[in-house]
C-alpha positions in Angstrom: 0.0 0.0 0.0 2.8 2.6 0.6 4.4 1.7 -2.2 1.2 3.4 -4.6 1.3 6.7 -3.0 5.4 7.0 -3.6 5.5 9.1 -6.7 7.8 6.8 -9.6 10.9 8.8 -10.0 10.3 8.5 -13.8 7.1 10.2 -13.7 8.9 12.9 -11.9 11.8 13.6 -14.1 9.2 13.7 -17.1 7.2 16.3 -15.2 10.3 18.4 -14.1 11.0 18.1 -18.5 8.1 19.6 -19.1 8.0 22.2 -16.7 11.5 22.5 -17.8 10.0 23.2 -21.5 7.1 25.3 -20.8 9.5 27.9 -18.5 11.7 27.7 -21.8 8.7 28.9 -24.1 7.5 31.2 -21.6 10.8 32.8 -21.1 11.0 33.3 -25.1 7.5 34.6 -25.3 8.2 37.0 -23.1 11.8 37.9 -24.4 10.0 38.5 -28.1 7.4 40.8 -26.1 9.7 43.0 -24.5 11.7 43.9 -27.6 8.7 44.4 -29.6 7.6 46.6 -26.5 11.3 48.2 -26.9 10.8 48.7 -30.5 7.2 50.2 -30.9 8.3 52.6 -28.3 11.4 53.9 -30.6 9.5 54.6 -33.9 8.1 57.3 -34.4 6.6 57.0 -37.6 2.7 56.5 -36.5 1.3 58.3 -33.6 -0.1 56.5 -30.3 -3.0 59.0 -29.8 -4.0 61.9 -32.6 -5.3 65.3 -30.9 -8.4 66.7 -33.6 -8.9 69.6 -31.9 
């Protein structure tokens, strides 16, 4: 009976991969985010907000 609730060690090290992968992706995603952030804030060739009048 105890032996069930000890987690398998190689269900653990695939869980630890993917958690492993998704911080990689997430990382990225926001890397790609923050220098398109960088970017749009350095152009100047279409205004944020246009003042009519």
């Amino acid at each position: 009976m105890a032996d069930k609730s000890a987690p398998k060690p190689k269900a653990n090290s695939d869980r630890d991969a993917r958690l492993k992968a998704a911080l990689k992706a997430n990382m990225a995603k926001r890397k790609a985010q923050a220098r398109a952030r960088a970017q749009a804030g350095t152009t100047s060739g279409t205004p944020k907000e246009q003042n009519d009048g």
